[in-house]
C-alpha positions as CSV (number, residue, x, y, z in Angstrom):
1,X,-4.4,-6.9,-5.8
2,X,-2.8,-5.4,-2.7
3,X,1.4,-4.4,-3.5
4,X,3.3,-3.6,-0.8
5,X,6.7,-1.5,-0.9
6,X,9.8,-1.3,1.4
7,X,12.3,1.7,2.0
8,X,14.7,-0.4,3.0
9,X,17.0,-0.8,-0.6
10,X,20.5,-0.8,-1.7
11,X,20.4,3.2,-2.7
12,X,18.9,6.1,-0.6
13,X,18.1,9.6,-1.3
14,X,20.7,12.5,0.1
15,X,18.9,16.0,1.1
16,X,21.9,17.6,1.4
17,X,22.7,17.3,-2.2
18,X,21.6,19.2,-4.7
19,X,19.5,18.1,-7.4
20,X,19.6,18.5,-11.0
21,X,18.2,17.8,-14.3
22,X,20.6,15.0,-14.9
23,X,19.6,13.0,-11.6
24,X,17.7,10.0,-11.8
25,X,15.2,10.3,-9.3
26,X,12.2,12.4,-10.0
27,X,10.4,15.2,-7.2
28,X,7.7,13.0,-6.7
29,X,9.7,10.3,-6.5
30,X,11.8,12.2,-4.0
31,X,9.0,13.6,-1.6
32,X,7.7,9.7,-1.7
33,X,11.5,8.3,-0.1
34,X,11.7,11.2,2.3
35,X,8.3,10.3,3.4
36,X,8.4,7.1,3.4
37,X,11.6,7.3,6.0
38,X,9.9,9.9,8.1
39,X,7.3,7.1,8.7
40,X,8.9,3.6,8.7
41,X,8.6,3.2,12.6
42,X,4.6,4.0,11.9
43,X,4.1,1.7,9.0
44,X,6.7,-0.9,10.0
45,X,8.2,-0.2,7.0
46,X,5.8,-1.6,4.8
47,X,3.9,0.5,2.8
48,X,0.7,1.4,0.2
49,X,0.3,4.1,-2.6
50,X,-2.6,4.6,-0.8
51,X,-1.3,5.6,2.3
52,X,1.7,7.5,1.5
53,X,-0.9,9.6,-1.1
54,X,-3.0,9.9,2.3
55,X,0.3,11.6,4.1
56,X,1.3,13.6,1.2
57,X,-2.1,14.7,-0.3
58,X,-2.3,13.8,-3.4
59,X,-3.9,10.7,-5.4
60,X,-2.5,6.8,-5.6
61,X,-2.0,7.2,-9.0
62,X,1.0,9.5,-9.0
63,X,2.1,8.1,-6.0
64,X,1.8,4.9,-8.1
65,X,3.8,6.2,-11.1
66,X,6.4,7.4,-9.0
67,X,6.8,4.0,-7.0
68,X,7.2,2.0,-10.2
69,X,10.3,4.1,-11.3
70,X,11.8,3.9,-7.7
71,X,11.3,0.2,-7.9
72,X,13.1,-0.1,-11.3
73,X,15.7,2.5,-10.3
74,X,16.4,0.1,-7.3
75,X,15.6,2.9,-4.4
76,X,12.6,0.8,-3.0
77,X,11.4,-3.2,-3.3
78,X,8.1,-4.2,-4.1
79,X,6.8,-6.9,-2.3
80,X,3.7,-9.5,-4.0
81,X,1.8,-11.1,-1.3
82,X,2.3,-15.2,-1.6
83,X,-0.6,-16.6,-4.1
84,X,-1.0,-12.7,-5.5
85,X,-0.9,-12.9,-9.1
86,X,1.0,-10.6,-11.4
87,X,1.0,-9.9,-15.1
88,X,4.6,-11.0,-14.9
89,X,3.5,-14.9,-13.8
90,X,1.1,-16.8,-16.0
C-alpha cells in the first residue's frame, strides 16, 4: 500500500521561533516539514516516507512515525490512493 503525504495544511512550522519541551511538534517531525518545503517544487508536493528518509538519511520507519503524528497534529494530509484499502475501511 502506497500513502502519499502533502505539506500543504492548515498549520506550518516557524524556524524563527524557538522551540521547547512544551511544543507539539517533535525534531524529527520538524526536520521532516522543513524538508518537505525545501522540496515541494521537486516532488510536486506529494510525497513518500521513503523518499524524504532518502533526502534526510535515515530509515522510512522513523520517517513514518514522525508522519503519523504530523498527520494527527494536522501539520501535513495523508492522502489514500482511490480503491487503496485502509484498516480504517472494512
Amino acid at each position: 500500500m502506497k500513502i502519499i503525504y502533502c505539506h500543504h495544511a492548515e498549520r506550518d512550522v516557524d524556524d524563527r521561533k524557538l522551540r521547547n519541551q512544551n511544543d507539539d511538534i517533535t525534531e524529527n517531525g520538524a526536520k521532516v516539514l522543513r524538508w518537505m518545503r525545501d522540496n515541494e517544487i521537486q516532488f510536486s508536493n506529494i510525497f513518500k516516507a521513503k523518499e524524504i528518509a532518502e533526502g534526510l538519511f535515515t530509515t522510512s520507519r522513523s520517517v513514518s512515525g514522525s508522519m503519523r503524528k504530523l498527520v494527527n497534529d494536522n501539520f501535513i494530509y495523508k492522502i489514500v490512493p482511490r480503491g487503496t484499502k485502509t484498516n480504517q475501511q472494512s
